[in-house]
C-alpha positions as CSV (number, residue, x, y, z in Angstrom):
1,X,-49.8,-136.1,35.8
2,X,-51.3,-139.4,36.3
3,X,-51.2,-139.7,40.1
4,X,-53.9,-137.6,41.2
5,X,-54.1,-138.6,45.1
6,X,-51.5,-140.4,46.9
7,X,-51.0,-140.5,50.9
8,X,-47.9,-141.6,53.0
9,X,-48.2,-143.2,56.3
10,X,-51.1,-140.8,56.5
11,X,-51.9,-141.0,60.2
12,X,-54.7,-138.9,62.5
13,X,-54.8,-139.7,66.2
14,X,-57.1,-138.2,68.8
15,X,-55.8,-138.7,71.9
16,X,-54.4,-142.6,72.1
17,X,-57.3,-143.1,69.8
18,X,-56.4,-143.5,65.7
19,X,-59.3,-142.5,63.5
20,X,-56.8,-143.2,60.5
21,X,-53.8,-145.1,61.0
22,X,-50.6,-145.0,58.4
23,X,-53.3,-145.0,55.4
24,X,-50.7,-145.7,52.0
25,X,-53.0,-145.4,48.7
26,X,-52.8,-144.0,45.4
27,X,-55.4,-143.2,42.9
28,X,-54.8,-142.4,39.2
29,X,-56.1,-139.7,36.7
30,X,-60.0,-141.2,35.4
31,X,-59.9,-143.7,38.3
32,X,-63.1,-144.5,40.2
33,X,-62.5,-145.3,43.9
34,X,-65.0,-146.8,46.5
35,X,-64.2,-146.3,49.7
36,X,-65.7,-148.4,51.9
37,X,-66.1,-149.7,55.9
38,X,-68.4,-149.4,58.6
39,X,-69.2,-146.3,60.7
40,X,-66.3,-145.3,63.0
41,X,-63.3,-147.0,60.5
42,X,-61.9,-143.7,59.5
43,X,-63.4,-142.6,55.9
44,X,-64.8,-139.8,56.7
45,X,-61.3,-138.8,58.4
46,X,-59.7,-139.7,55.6
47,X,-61.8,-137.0,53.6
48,X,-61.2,-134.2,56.0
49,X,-57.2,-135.0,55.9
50,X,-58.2,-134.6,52.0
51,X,-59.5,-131.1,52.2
52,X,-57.2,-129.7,54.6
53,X,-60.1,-129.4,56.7
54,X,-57.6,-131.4,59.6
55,X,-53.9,-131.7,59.7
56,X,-52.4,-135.1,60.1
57,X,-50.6,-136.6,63.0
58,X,-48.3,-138.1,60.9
59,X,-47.3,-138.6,57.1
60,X,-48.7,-136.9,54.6
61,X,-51.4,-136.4,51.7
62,X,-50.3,-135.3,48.3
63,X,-53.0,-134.2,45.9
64,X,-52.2,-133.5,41.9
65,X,-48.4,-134.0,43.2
66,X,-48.8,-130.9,46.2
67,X,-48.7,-131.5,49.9
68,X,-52.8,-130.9,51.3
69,X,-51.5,-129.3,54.3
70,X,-49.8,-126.2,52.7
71,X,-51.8,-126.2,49.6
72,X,-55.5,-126.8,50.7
73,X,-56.6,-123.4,49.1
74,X,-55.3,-123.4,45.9
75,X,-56.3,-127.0,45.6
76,X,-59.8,-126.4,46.1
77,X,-60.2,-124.9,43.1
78,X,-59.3,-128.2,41.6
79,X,-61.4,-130.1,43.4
80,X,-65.5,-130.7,43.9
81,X,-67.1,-132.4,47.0
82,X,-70.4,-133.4,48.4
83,X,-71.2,-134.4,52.4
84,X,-73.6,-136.6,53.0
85,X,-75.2,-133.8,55.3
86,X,-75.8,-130.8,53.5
87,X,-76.6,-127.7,55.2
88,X,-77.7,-124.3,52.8
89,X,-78.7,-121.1,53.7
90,X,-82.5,-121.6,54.2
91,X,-84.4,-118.0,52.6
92,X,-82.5,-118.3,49.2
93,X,-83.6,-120.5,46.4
94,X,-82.3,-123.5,44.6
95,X,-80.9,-121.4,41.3
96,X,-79.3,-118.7,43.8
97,X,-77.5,-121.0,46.1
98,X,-76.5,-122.7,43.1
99,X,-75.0,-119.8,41.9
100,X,-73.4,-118.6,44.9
101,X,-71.9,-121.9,45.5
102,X,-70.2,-121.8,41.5
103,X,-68.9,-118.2,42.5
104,X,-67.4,-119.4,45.8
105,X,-65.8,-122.7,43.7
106,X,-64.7,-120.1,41.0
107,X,-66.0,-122.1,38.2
108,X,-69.1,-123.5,36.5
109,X,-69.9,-125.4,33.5
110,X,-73.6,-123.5,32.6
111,X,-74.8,-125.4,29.9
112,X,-74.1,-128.9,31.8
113,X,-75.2,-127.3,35.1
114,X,-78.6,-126.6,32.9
115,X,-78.8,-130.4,32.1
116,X,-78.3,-131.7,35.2
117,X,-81.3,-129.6,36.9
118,X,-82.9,-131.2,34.4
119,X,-81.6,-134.5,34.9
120,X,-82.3,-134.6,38.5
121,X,-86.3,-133.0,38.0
122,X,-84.8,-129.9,40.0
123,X,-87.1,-127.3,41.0
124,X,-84.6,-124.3,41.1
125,X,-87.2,-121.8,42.4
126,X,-88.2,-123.0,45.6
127,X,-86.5,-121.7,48.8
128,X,-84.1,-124.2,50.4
129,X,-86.2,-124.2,53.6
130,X,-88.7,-125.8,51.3
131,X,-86.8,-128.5,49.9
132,X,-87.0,-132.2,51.3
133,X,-83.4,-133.7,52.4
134,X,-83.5,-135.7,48.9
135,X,-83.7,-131.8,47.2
136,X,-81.1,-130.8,49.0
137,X,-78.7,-133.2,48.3
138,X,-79.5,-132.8,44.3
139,X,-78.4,-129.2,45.2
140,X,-75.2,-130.2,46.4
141,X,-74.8,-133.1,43.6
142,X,-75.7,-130.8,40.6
143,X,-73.3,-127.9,42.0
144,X,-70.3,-130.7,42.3
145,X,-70.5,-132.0,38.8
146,X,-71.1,-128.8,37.2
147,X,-67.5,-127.5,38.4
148,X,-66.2,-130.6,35.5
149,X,-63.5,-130.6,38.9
150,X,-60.5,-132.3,38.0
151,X,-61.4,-134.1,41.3
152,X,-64.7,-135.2,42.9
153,X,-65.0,-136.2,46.4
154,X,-68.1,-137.8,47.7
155,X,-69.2,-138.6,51.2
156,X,-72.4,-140.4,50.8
157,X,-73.4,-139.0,48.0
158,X,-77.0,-140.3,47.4
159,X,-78.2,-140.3,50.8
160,X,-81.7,-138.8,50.8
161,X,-82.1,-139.8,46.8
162,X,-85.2,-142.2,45.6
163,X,-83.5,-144.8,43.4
164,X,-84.3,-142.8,40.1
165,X,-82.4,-140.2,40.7
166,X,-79.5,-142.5,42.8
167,X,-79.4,-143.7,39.1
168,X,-79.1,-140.8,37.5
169,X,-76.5,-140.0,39.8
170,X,-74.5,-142.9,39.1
171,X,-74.9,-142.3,35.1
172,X,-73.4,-138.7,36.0
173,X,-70.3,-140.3,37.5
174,X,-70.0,-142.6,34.8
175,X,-69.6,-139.0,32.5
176,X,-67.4,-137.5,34.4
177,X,-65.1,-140.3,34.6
178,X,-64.9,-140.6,30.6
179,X,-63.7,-136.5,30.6
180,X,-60.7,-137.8,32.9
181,X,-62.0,-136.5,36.1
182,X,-61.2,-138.5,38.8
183,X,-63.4,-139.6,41.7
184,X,-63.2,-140.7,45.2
185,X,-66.9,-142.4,46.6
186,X,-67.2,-143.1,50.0
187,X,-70.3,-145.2,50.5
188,X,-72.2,-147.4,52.2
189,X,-74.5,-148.4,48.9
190,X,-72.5,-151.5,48.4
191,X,-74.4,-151.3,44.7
192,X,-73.2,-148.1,43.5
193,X,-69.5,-148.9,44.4
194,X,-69.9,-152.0,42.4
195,X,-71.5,-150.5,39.4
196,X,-69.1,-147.7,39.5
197,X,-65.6,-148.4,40.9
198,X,-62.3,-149.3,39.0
199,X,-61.1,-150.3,43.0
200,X,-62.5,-150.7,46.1
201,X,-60.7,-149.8,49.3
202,X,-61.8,-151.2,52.2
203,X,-60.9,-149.7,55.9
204,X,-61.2,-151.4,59.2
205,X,-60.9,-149.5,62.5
206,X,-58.9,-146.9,60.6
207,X,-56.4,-149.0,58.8
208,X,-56.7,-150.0,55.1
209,X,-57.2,-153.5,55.1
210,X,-58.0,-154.9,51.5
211,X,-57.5,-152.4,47.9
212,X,-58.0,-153.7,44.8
213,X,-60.5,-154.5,41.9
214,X,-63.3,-156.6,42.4
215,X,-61.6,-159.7,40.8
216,X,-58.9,-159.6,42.9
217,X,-60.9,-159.3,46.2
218,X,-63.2,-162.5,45.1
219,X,-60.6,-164.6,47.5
220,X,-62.8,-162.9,50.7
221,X,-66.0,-165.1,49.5
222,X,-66.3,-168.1,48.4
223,X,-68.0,-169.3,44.8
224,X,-71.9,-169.5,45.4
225,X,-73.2,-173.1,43.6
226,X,-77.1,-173.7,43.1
227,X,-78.2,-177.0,41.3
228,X,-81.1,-179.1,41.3
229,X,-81.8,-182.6,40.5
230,X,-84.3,-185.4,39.7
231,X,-83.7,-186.7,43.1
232,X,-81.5,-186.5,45.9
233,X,-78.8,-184.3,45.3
234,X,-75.1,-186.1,46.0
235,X,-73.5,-186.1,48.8
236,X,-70.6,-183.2,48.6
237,X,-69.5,-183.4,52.7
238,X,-66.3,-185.3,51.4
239,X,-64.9,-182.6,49.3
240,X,-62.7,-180.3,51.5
241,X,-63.5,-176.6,49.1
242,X,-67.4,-177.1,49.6
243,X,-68.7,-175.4,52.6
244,X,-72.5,-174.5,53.8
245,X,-74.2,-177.1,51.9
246,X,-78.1,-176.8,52.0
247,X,-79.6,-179.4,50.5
248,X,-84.2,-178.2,50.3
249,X,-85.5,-181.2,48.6
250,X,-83.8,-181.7,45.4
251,X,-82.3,-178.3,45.5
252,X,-78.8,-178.2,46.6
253,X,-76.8,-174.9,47.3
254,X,-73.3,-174.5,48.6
255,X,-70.1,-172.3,48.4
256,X,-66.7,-173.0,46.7
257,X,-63.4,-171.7,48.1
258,X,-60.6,-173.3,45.5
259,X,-60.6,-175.7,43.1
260,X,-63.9,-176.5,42.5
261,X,-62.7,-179.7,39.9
262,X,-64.1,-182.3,42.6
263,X,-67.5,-180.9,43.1
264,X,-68.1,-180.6,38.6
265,X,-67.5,-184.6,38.6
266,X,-69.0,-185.8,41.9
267,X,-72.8,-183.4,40.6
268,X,-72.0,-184.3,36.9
269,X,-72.7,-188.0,37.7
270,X,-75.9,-187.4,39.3
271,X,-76.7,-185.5,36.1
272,X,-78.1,-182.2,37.4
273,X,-81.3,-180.7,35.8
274,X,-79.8,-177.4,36.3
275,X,-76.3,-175.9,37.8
276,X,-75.7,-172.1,38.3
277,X,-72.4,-170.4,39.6
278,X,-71.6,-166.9,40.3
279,X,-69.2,-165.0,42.0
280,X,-69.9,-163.1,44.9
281,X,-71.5,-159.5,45.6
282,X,-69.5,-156.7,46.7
283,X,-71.7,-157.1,49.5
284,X,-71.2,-160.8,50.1
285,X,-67.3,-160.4,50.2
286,X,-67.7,-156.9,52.5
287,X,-69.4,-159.4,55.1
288,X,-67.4,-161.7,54.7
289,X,-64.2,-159.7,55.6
290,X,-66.0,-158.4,58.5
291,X,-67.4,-161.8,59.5
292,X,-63.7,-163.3,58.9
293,X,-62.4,-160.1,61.4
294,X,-65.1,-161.0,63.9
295,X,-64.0,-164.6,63.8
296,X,-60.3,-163.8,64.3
297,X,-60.8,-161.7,67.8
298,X,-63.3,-164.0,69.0
């Protein structure tokens, strides 16, 4: 089967209030989805409907092809996830939590769950009470991948992590996905989605406002341009696809949105002593869209 999550007009209100509103998305076997927007815009919702751990107000999620709400059990066993608040039981140690946690999933992968306490510079033999909030979450990171879950769903997954281990986090993902597992990252490390993601999905006050790869999100953002010159950079206020032009002695820097055939010949005549384009950040084209939202209601 190569659709491994696909939802319907999936819809939960709370009152008059919708935290998820007619969500349609589906997400393919080895995909890597990000799954992004501010606090409040419905992804942690969107999790819960998931796991069966809410029922829906309306439509409906399918996962490996069967309906969540009737099946959350038996799917479980398929699937792994992290929170980005974990709570153990505080007087039993690293290994035995880890242990009890593979006999409640049902399985465990032992020699890979061995190389990831490595991996992460685990110390399985402290109490949990003992461990830092950065511990803690390695427990709950080294217990998801070690399932090899056809599914893995995380929920800020490397909150509490130094940047070391956020890495070797990341590299983890990166495994799973060339077994075939499939995984959905909800995040607000705008980094890791774009190191890790095949999509993005982006929600705004619970409805699902952009999806799609990088490339074909760039039109949020304009083209970034940095060039400097011998002298006084040209004048580029003519030329209606140029925008925020900053001009810092001979230093000029502006953005790009469409052709940018104009702007090559006007700065190729006043013969640049350098010239640098890149696209923009996952980062730069969130804001934008939520600059762009902020615009529109103002």
């Amino acid at each position: 089967m190569n659709t491994i999550i696909e939802t319907k007009g999936l819809t939960k209100r709370y009152g008059k209030t919708a935290a998820l509103d007619a969500l349609d998305i589906t997400i393919k076997k080895g995909e890597i989805l990000g799954y992004l927007g501010p606090n409040g815009a419905g992804k942690t919702t969107t999790i819960r409907l998931l796991l069966g751990l809410i029922k829906p107000t309306e439509g409906v999620a399918l996962i490996f092809g069967q309906e969540v709400d009737h099946n959350a059990a038996k799917l479980h066993k398929r699937i792994a996830y992290v929170p980005g608040e974990t709570s153990f039981w505080p007087n039993m140690t690293g290994a035995e939590t880890l242990r009890f946690l593979a006999t409640i999933h049902g399985s465990v992968d032992a020699k890979y769950e061995t190389e990831l306490i490595k991996k992460f510079e685990f110390d399985p033999n402290k109490k949990v009470r003992n461990y830092s909030k950065g511990n803690r979450q390695k427990i709950a990171l080294i217990a998801s991948l070690s399932t090899r879950a056809d599914l893995l769903i995380f929920d800020e997954p490397t909150s509490g992590l130094d940047p070391v281990m956020a890495k070797t986090f990341r590299d983890e993902v990166l495994v799973a996905k060339s077994n075939g597992q499939t995984v959905f990252l909800s995040s607000h490390m705008l980094e890791e989605v774009e190191e890790l993601c095949d999509r993005v999905a982006v929600l705004r006050q619970g409805k699902l406002v952009e999806l799609g790869t990088l490339e074909e999100l760039r039109h949020l953002s304009a083209l970034t341009i940095e060039a400097s010159f011998r002298s006084i950079p040209p004048d580029l206020s003519h030329i209606q696809s140029v925008s925020n032009i900053d001009i810092q002695g001979n230093h000029l820097r502006c953005n790009v949105n469409g052709s940018i055939d104009e702007l090559l010949l006007t700065v190729a005549k006043a013969k640049p002593l350098s010239f640098l384009s890149r696209k923009p950040s996952l980062e730069e084209l969130f804001l934008a869209l939520y600059d762009g939202a902020e615009n529109e209601q103002a």
